[in-house]
GUSERO-708610 format. One record per residue (C-alpha): residue in three letters; x, z, y. Coordinates in pm, whole numbers, plus 50000, padded with zeros to 5 digits. Each point is the difference from the previous one (the first is absolute). Layout:
residues N
REC code  east    up north
REC  ala     X     Z     Y
...
END
This chain:
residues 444
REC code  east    up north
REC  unk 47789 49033 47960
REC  unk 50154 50000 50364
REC  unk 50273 50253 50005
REC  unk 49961 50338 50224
REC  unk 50292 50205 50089
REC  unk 50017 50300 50195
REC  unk 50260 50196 50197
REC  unk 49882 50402 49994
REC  unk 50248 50192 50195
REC  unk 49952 50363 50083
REC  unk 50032 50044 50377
REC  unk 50356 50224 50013
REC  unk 50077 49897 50389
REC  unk 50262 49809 49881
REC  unk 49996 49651 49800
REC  unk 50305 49959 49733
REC  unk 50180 49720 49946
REC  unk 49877 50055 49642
REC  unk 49616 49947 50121
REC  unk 50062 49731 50170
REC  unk 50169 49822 49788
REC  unk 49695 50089 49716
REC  unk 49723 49840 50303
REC  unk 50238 49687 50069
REC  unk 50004 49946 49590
REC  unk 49600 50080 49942
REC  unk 49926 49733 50317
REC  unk 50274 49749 49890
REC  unk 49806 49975 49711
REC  unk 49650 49977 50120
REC  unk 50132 49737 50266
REC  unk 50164 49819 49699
REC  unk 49697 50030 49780
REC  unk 49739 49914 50297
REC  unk 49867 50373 49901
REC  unk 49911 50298 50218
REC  unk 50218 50249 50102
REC  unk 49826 50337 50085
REC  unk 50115 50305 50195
REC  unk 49916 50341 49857
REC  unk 50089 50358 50176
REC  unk 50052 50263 49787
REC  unk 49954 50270 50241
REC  unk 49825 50284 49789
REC  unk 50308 50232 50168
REC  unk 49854 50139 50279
REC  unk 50303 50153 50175
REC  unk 50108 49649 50007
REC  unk 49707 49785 50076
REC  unk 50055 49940 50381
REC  unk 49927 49714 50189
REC  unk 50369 50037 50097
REC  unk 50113 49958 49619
REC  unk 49747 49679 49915
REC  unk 50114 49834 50327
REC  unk 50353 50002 49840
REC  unk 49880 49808 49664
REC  unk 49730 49775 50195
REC  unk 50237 49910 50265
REC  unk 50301 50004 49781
REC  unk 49832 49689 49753
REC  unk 49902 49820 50320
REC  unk 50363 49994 50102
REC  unk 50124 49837 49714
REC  unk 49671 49743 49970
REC  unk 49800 50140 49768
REC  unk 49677 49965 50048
REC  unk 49748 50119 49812
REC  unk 49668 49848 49875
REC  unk 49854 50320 49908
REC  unk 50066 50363 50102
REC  unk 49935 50215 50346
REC  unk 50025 49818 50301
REC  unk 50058 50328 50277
REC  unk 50208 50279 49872
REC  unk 49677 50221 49995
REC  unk 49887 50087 49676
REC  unk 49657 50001 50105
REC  unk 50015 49662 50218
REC  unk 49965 49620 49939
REC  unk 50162 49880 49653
REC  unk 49975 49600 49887
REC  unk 49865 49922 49613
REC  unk 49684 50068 49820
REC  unk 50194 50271 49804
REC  unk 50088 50281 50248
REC  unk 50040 50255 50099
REC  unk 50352 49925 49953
REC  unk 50119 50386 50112
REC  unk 49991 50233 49683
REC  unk 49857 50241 50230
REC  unk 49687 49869 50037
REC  unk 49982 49929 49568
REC  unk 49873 50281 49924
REC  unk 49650 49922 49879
REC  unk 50148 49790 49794
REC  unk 50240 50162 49835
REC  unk 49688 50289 49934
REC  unk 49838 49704 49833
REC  unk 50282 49888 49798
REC  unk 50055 50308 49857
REC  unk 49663 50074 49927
REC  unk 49992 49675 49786
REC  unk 50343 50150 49803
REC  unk 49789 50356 49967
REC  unk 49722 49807 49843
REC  unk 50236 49845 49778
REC  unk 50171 50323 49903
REC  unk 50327 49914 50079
REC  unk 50092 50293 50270
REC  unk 49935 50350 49986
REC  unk 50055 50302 50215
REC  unk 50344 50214 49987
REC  unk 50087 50281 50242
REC  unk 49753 49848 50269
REC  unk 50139 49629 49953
REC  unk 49863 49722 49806
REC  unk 50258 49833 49733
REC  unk 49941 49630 49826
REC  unk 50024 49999 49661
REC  unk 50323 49772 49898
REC  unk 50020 49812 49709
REC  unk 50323 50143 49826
REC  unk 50117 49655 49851
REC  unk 50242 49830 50187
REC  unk 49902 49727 50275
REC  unk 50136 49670 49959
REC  unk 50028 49835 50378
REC  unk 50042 49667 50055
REC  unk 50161 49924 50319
REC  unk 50079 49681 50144
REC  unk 50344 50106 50145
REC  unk 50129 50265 49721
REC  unk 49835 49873 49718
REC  unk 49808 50200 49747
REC  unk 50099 50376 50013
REC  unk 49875 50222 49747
REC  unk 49942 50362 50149
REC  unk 49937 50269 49795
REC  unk 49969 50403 50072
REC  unk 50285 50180 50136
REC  unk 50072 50355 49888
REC  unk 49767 50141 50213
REC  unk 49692 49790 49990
REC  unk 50058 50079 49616
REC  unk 49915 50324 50076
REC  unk 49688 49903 50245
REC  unk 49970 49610 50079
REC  unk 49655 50063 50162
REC  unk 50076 49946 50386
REC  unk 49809 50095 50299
REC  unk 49768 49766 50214
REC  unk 49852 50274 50185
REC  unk 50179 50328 50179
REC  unk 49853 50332 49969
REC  unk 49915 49957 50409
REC  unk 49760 49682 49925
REC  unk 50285 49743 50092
REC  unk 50019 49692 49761
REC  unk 50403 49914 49911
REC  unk 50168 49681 50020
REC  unk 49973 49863 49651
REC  unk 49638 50012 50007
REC  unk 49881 49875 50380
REC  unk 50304 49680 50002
REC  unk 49859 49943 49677
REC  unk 49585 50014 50104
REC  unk 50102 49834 50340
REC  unk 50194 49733 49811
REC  unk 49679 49968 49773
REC  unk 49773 49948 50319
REC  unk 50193 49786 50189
REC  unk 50037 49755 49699
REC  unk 50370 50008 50011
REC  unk 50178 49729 49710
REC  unk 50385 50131 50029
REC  unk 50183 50285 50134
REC  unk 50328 49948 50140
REC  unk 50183 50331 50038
REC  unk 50280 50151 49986
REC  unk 50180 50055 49643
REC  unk 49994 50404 50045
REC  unk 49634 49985 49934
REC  unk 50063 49867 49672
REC  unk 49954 50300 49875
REC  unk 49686 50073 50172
REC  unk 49856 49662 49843
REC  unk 49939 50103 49629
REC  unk 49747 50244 50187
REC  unk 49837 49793 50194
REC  unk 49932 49718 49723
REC  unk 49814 50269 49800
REC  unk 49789 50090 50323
REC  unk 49931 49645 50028
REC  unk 49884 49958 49625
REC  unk 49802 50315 50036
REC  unk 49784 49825 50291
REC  unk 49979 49714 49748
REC  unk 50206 49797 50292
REC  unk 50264 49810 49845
REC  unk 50325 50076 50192
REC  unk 50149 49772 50246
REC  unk 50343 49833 49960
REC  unk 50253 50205 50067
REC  unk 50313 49940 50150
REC  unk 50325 50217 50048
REC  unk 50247 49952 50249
REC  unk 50362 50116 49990
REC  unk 50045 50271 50216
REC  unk 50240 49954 50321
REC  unk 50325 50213 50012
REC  unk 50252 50055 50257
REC  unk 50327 49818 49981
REC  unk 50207 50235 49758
REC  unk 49709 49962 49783
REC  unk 49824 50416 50096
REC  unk 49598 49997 50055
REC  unk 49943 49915 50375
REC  unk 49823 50296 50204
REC  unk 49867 49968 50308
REC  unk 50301 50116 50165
REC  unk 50225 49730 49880
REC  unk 50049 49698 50234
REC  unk 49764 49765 49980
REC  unk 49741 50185 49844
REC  unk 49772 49966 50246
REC  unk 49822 49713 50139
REC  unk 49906 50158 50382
REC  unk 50375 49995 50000
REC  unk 50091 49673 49952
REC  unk 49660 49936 50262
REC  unk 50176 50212 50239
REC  unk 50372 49816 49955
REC  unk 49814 49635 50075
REC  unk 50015 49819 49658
REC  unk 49840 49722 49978
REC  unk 49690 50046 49786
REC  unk 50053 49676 49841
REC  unk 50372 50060 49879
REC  unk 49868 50371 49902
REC  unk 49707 49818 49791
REC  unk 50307 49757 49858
REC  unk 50224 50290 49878
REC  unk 49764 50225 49834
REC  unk 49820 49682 49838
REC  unk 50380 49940 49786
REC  unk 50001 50434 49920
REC  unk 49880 49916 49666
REC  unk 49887 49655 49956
REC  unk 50222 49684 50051
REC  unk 49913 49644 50035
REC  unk 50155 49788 49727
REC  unk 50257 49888 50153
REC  unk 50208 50178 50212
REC  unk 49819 49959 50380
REC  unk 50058 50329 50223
REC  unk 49849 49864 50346
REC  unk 49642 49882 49946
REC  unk 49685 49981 50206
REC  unk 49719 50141 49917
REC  unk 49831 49730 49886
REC  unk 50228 49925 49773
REC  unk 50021 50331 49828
REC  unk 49584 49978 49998
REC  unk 50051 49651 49797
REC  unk 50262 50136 49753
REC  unk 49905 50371 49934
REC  unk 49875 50082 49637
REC  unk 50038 50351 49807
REC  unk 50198 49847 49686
REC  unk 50260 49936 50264
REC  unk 49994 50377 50107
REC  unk 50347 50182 49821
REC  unk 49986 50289 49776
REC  unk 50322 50174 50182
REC  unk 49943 50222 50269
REC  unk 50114 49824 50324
REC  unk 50254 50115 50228
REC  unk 49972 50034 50399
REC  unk 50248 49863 50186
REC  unk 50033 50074 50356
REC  unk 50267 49719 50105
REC  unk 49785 49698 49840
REC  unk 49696 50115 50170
REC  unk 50188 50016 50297
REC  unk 50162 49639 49953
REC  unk 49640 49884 49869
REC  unk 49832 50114 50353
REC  unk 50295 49845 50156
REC  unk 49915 49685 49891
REC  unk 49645 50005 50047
REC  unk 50079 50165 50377
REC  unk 50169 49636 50115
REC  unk 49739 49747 49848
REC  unk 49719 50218 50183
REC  unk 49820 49792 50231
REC  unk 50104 50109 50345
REC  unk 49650 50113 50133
REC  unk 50012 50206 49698
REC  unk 50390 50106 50048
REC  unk 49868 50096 50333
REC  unk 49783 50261 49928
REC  unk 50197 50190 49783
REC  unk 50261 50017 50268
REC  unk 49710 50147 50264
REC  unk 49902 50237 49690
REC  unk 50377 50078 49974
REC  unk 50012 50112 50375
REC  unk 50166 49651 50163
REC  unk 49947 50009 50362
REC  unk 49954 49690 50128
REC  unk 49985 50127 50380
REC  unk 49730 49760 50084
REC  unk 50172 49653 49921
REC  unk 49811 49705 49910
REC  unk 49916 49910 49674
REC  unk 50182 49649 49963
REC  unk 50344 50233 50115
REC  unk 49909 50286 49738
REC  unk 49934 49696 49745
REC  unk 50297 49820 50030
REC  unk 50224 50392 50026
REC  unk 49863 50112 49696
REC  unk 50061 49721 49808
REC  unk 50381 50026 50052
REC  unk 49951 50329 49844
REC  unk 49807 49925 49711
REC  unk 50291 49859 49759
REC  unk 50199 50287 50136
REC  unk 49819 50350 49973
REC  unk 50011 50112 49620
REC  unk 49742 50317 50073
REC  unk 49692 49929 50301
REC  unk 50054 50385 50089
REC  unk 50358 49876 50120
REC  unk 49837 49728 50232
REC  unk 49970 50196 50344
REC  unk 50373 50045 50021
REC  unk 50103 49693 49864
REC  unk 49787 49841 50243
REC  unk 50010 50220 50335
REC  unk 50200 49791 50201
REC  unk 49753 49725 50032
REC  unk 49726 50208 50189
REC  unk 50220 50192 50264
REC  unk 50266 49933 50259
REC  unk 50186 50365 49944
REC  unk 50238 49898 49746
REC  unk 50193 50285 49884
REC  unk 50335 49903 49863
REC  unk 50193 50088 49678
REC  unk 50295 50158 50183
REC  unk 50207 49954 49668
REC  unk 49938 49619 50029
REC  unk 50005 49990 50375
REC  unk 50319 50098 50050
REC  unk 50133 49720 49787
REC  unk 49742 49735 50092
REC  unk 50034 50091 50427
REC  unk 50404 50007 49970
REC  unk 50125 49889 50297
REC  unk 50158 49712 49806
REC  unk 49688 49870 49918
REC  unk 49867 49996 50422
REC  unk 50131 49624 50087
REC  unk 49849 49841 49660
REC  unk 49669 50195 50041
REC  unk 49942 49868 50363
REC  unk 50087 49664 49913
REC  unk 49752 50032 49691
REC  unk 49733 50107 50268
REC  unk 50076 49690 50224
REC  unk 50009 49783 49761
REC  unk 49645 50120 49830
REC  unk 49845 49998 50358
REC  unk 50082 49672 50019
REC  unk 49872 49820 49666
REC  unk 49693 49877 49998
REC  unk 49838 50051 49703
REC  unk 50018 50393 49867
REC  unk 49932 49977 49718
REC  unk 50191 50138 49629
REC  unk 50191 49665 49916
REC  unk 50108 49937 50355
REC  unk 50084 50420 50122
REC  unk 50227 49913 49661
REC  unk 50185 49731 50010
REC  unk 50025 50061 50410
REC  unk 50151 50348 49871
REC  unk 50257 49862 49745
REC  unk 50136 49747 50206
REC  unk 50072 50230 50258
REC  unk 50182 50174 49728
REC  unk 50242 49710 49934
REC  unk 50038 49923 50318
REC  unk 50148 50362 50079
REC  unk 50165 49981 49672
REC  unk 49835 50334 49920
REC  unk 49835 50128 49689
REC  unk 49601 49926 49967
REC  unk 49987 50391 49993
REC  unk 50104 50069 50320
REC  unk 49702 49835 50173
REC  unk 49740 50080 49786
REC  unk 50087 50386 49990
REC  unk 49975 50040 50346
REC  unk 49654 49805 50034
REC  unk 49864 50187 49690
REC  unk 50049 50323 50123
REC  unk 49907 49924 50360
REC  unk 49655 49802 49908
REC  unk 49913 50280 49710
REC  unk 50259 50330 50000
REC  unk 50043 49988 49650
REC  unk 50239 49805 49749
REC  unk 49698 49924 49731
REC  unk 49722 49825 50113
REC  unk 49871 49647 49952
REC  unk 50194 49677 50045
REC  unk 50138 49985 50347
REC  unk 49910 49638 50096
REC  unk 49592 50097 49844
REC  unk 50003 50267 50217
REC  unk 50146 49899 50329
REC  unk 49757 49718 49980
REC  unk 49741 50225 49935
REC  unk 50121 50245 50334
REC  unk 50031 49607 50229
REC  unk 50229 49976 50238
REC  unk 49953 50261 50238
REC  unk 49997 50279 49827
REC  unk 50292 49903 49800
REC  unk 50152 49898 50360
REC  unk 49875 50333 50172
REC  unk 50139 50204 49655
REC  unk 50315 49814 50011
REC  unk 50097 50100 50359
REC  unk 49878 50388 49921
REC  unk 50288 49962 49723
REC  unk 50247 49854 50223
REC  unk 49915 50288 50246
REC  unk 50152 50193 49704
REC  unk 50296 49827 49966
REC  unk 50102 50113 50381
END
């Protein structure tokens, strides 16, 4: 049997980290598998059901690459979906759900209480088997002692959650369901809904549950938490993809930076760990670092427009070869239009802390002769504006520092930036020329 997986978020107007992480695991697999990875919206909360809310899971998944084969394909409930098993909103179930429990009435497994309808449990305990936790034998709490019958249907007409993700589970043909290990306990449940139906259940399997660094429950609130903001800060989706792919499963050996290929190829449940992962802010910030500088630079490009780079009409082969002098450089994209101004303007505001060191009036005769001596060479280019630069430094017996202060600051304004030889190649000669004599100006 082909394996079918789905990913059934509620539409909140936010998507967690944890929810992410659950659709990256359930389409890892189907990818791995060569099954079918579905999209379900739970969105039988009608103060929440906006097209505002969906957008944010829909456009969320597409972020991060993952597509879906089956599921809605606007963020209209009542628009276009893709699969023979829709609708894929909860919403528009409700027939259904009607017929499904009509089918358990039949049966005499649910009866009315207080203007709801309860399913009659089974009171021995329910033995799941779960690919990730193993078997786990759940039997009655306390309180289900005292009345394990649940309800499927509120006293308003409104079917719960146990009983439409099981049906819709049922219609779709779903073979495993990855979740998230705190609905374990929902599971026992659902298994008996399933054998009532005469379905036999999927496969289930648990995932630990992602915690904050000092090991407390993550909330929304907590950094990271959500994915919009990690959209918003210019991660690269691929690096994002990377990290949560290692909260909870690991290759077997000990590979952090892998493409997504890669993780496609090697991604199996055994391989999924029983502790509950921990986020950590600092890898996933060293993890998009390193996907950041092997981005192709078309694609480095556009994240720098989307971070707000203004490029002040240059051409493209200048904002090409800029950005790529940044690339190895900027740790976070968001930090890119600063790190980068100087490039795209001629008003080049100085670091007075580093000016006044840098345009000492010691430092006037070895500038100027540094500006002769690179309007003279013929090639500008990094090796050459280098060694032309050191030489000049032996031959004045001063310290490398003293020449390349000055032209840093008056070619950019800033101590950090990228190398100074990359980037005054990058400027050509007259602009570092014309910057160079707006420096000495300061120096008067």
């Amino acid at each position: 049997m082909s394996v079918r997986v789905r990913f059934a978020p509620s539409p909140t107007g936010y998507l967690h980290i944890g929810g992410a992480r659950t659709a990256l695991f359930n389409w890892l697999y189907a990818r791995h598998t060569g099954g079918k990875f579905v999209l379900r919206i739970e969105d039988t909360d009608e103060e929440r059901n906006t097209p505002e809310a969906i957008n944010v899971i829909l456009e969320g998944l597409r972020w991060l690459g993952l597509d879906w084969d089956e599921g809605p394909a606007v963020n209209d409930p009542k628009g276009e979906s893709i699969g023979e098993y829709g609708p894929y909103y909860q919403s528009q179930r409700a027939d259904t759900y009607s017929r499904r429990v009509d089918e358990l009435k039949a049966k005499g497994l649910v009866y009315e209480d207080e203007g709801a309808l309860r399913f009659k449990m089974q009171r021995e305990p329910i033995t799941i088997p779960d690919l990730i936790c193993g078997d786990v034998v759940r039997e009655l709490t306390d309180r289900e002692e005292v009345q394990p019958d649940f309800v499927i249907v509120r006293s308003d007409g409104k079917p719960v959650f146990h009983l439409v993700n099981v049906v819709d589970d049922i219609e779709m043909r779903i073979t495993h369901v990855i979740r998230g290990e705190d609905h374990l306990s929902n599971t026992s449940k659902h298994i008996a809904l399933f054998r009532a139906f005469g379905v036999e259940p999927p496969k289930f399997a648990h995932i630990p549950l992602i915690l904050n660094s000092d090991g407390s429950k993550m909330s929304k609130r907590d950094d990271g938490a959500s994915l919009e903001g990690w959209q918003k800060a210019g991660y690269v989706p691929g690096a994002v993809t990377n990290y949560l792919s290692l909260l909870g499963w690991s290759p077997k050996d000990d590979s952090q930076l892998l493409p997504m290929k890669e993780i496609i190829e090697r991604f199996d449940l055994p391989q999924v760990n029983r502790a509950n992962a921990r986020f950590d802010l600092e890898k996933l910030q060293w993890m998009n670092y390193e996907h950041l500088r092997a981005l192709p630079i078309d694609q480095y490009t556009e994240l720098a427009i989307k971070a707000g780079v203004d490029f002040g009409g240059a051409s493209a082969g200048y904002i090409e070869a800029a950005l790529a002098t940044c690339q190895g450089k900027v740790k976070q994209v968001e930090d890119l239009p600063e790190f980068c101004s100087f490039y795209f303007t001629d008003e080049i505001v100085y670091d007075q802390a580093m000016a006044s060191k840098a345009f000492a009036p010691e430092n006037k005769e070895p500038f100027i002769q540094l500006r002769a001596k690179y309007g003279d060479i013929g090639t500008f280019a990094p090796e050459t504006l280098e060694s032309t630069l050191k030489a000049l430094a032996d031959e004045l017996e001063l310290k490398v520092r003293n020449l390349v202060m000055p032209a840093r600051c008056a070619c950019t304004g800033v101590k950090v930036g990228p190398s100074l030889y990359d980037l005054m190649a990058v400027l050509g000669r007259d602009r570092v020329l014309s910057r160079f004599d707006k420096a000495l100006a300061q120096m008067d």
